[in-house]
N, C-alpha and C positions, 0 to 999 in steps of 0.2 A: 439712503441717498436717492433723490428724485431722478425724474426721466432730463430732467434741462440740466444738470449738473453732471451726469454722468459724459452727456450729449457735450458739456464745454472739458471736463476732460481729456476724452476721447481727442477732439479737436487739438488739445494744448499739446500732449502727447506724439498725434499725428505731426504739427508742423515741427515739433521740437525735436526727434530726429530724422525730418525731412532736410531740416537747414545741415546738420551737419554730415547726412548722409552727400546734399547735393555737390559738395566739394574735397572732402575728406578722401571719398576711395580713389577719388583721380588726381589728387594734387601730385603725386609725386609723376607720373607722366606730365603733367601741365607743367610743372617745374625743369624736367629735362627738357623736352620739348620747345617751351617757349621761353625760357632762361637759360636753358643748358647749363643747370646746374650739375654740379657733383653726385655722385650716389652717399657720402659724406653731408652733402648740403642739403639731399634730400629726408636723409635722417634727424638732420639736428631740427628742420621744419616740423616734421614729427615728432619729434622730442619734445617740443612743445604741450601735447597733449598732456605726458608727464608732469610739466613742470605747473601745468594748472591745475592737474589734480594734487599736488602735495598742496599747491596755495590754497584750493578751493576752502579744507575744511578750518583755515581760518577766517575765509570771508564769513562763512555760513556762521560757525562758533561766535566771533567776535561782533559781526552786525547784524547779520539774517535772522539772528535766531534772539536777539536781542533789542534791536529799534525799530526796525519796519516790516510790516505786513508781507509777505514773502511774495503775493502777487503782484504789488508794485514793483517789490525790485528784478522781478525777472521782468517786468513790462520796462523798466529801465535801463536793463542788462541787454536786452534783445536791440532796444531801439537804437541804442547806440551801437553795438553788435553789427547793424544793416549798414550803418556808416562805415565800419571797419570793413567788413567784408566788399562793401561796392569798391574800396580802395584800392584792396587785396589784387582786386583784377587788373588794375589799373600799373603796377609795379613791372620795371622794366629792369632791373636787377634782382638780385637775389637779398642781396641786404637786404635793399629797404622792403619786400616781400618778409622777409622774417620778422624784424619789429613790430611789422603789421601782425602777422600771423602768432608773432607771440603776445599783444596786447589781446585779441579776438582769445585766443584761448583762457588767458586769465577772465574774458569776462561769460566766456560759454560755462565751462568746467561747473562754475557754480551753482549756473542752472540744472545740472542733470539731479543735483540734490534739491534746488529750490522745486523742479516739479514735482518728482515724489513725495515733499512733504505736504505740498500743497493737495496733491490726491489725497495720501492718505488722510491728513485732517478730517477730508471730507467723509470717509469712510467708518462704517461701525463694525465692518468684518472684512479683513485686508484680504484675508484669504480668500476668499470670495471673490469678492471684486475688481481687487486689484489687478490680476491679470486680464480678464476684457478689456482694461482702458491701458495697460500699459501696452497689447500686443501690436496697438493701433498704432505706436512707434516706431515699431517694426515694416509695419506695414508704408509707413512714412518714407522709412528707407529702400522699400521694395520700389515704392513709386517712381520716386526722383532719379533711383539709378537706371528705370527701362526709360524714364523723361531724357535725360542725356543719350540713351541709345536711339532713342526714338527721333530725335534732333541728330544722330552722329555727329558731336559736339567733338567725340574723339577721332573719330576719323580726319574732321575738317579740319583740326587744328582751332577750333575754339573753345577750347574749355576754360578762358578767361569768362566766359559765359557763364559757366558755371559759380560762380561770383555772386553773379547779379540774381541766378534764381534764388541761391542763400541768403541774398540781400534782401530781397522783394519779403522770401516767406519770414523771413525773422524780424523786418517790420510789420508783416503783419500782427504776426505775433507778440510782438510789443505794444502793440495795440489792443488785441484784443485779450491781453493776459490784466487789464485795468476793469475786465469785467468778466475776470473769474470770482468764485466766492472766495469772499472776506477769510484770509490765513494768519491772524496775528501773529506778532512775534511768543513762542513758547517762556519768556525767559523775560524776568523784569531787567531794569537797566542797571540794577542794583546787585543785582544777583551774582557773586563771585565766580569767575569761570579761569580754570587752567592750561596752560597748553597741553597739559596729561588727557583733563576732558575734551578738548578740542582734539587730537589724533587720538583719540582713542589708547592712550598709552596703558590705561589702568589697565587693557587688556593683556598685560606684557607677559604676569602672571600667566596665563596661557600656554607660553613655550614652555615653561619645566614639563610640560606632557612629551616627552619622546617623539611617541606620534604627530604631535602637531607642529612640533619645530619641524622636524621633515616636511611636512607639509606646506608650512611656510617657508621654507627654504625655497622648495621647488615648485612653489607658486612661482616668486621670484624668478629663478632660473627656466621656469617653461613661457614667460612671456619674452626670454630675447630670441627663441624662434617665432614666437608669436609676431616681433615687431617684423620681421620678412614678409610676412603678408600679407599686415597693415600697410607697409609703407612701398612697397615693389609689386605687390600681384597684378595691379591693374599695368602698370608700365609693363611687366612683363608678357601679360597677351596681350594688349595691343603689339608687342615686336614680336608675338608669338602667330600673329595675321588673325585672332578672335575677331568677328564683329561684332559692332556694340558690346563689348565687353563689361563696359559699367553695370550694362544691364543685366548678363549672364554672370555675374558677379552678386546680384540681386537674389539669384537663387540660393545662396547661402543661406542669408537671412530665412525663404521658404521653407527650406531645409533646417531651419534656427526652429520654427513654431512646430515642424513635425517632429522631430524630438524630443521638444517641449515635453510635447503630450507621452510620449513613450518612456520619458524619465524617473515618472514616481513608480510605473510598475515593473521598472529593469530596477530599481535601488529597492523596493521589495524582495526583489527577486536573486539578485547578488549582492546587494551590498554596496558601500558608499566608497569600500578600496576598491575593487574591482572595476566599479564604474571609472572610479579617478584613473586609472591604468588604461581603459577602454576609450577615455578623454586622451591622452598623451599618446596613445598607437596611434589615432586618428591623425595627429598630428605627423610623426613622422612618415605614416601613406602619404597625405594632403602633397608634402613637400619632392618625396618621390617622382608622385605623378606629374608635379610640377616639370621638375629633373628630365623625365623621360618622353612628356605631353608634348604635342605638337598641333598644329593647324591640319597634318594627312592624315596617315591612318592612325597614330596615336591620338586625334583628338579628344577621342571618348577618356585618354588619363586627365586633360583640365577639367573637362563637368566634372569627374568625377572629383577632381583635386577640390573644385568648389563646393558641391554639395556637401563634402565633408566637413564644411565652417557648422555644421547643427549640432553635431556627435563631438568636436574639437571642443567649442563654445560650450554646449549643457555640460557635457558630460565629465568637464573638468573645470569650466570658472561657476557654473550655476549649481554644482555639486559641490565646489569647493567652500560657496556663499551657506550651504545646506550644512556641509559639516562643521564649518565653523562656527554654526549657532547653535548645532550640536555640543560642541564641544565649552563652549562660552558658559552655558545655563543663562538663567532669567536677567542676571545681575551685570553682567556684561557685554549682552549682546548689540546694543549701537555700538559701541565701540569695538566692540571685536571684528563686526563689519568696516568699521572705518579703519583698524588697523589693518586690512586681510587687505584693501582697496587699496591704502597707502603703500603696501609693498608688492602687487601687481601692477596698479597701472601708472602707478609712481614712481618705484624703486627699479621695479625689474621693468619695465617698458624704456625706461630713460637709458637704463646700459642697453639694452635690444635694439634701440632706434640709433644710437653712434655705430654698433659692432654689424648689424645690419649695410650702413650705408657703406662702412669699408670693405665688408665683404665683398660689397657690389661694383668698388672701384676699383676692387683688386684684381676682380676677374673681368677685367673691362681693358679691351687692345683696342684704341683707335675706334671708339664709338663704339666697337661691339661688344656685347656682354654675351661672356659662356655661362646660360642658365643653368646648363645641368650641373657644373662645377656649385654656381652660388647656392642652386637648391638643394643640394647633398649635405651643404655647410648645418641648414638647422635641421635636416632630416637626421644627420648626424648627433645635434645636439639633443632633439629629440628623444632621439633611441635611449643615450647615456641617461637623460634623467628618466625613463622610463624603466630600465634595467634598474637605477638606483632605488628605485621607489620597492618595483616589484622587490630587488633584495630584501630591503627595509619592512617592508611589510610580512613576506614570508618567515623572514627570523624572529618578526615581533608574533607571531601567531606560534612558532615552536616553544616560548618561552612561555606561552599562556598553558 
């Protein structure tokens, strides 16, 4: 792979989770805030996310990977993309903000696959490679969220602003995704394809493994404390008095690449159950500290609540993506990545983002929300799959 191609990766990467970094960690604030929607209303908006990743792998299956060149269509997906999103801001109810918010998702979603293929294409050793130009996404998302602090967009009450930066960088990137290198489509027009191949179903075979139906169970069940998060963290320090919160929320991600690097020599070193266990604890602290943090002298539980998005994130969805290719072998590994995706951030994020937003209106009197009450709810739910798993895994070792 050359120095200019590496160099337009890099870039495509950068802006592509810069756009949905710029408006994702703060919408459900923007949504109370300046619609005073429901904490209900704020989940099904997030729900959204969901409902485009089950669609995605039919766009991809049925036309990306079949009639057009993959960097066109994300240069057509993006450009019309900026349209949606400049609208998005412009929405003075919550309706018509969700329509909006659920066509943008149907046409983002698909991108998160149209760029990795498009990297890898370009690549002769993914291993390698791939992570210098993917971290740069990361980095995409570190930017734009200290960009919003930097602006106090949340403080001021304008985070319809934040719209228009996702607008701006996702025309760019519609643009400039017309002269990335040439990605044909993999797949003549001819070529018979099923809906088994498109979700990844051949990989179903998979679950008669004990171990991995658990596992895929509680993928499932560990992303509806997951949707707490996604969808309330930022709402909750800003009412918690954080400043620029977007941006100290940024750290997550910081804390996402230092783990990175600490991941392959901890699953050396204990093993791929332990980690998953190590991923799911993390979890129920994160929400704790949530529970107990404050803006006085508990402030040190929210960084801390935050920093733990590295150890939450690797050490149970990027160890989960490690074991299920484990478990796959050679013959079914896209797809068993596409199943393991379809029931995280499809299956289990779509129930997480409704039970989420009721949690939030239930502990909700007269505008004010009892944190410590909502955040106990997945720290609770937390614990329970995490006891479940240790059980599970400890009986399955007595039996070897």
């Amino acid at each position: 792979m050359s120095a200019t191609t590496r160099f337009q990766l890099m870039v495509m990467m950068f802006l592509e989770f810069l756009i949905w970094g710029s408006w994702y960690v703060t919408m459900g604030t923007y949504l109370g805030d300046n619609l005073q929607a429901t904490g209900v209303q704020i989940g099904l908006a997030y729900q959204t996310v969901s409902i485009g990743a089950i669609i995605a792998p039919f766009f991809i299956g049925l036309i990306a990977d079949r009639f057009f060149p993959a960097q066109r269509i994300l240069g057509v997906l993006h450009l019309v993309g900026a349209v949606v999103l400049y609208f998005l801001g412009q929405q003075s109810d919550f309706n018509g903000f969700y329509v909006l918010v659920l066509i943008y998702m149907l046409l983002y979603m698909p991108t998160l696959a149209l760029v990795n293929a498009i990297a890898f294409r370009q690549m002769s050793d993914t291993a390698k490679e791939f992570p210098p130009v993917r971290v740069l996404g990361t980095i995409g998302w570190i930017v734009v969220g200290n960009i919003i602090a930097y602006l106090a967009l949340e403080k001021t009450k304008s985070l319809d602003q934040t719209f228009l930066i996702g607008a701006i960088a996702s025309a760019a990137l519609g643009v400039f995704s017309f002269f990335l290198p040439n990605t044909p489509p993999p797949k003549s027009k001819e070529e018979k394809i099923s809906i088994s191949d498109i979700l990844g179903l051949e990989a179903l075979g998979m679950l008669k493994n004990p171990s991995y139906l658990i596992f895929f169970i509680g993928s499932i069940l560990v992303c509806i404390p997951l949707s707490f998060y996604y969808n309330f963290a930022n709402p909750f320090l800003n009412e918690a008095g954080m400043e620029g919160a977007a941006g100290k929320m940024s750290w997550g991600q910081i804390s996402e690449i230092a783990f990175m690097l600490v991941l392959p020599v901890a699953l050396i070193r204990y093993g791929i159950k332990k980690i998953l266990l190590v991923g799911m604890l993390a979890w129920a602290l994160r929400y704790i500290c949530f529970a107990y943090g404050d803006a006085g002298a508990n402030y040190w539980m929210l960084i801390v609540g935050i920093i733990l998005h590295g150890v939450c994130y690797d050490f149970f969805f990027v160890t989960g993506q490690i074991y299920t290719e484990q478990q796959a072998g050679e013959r079914f590994k896209s797809s068993a990545q596409g199943l393991i995706t379809l029931a995280t951030y499809g299956i289990g994020m779509f129930i997480g983002s409704y039970i989420s937003g009721f949690v939030v209106d239930l502990y909700n009197a007269d505008g004010v929300h009892n944190w410590t009450s909502i955040w106990m709810v997945p720290a609770g739910l937390a614990v329970v799959i995490l006891l479940g798993f240790a059980f599970f895994f400890r009986s399955e070792k007595s039996e070897e």
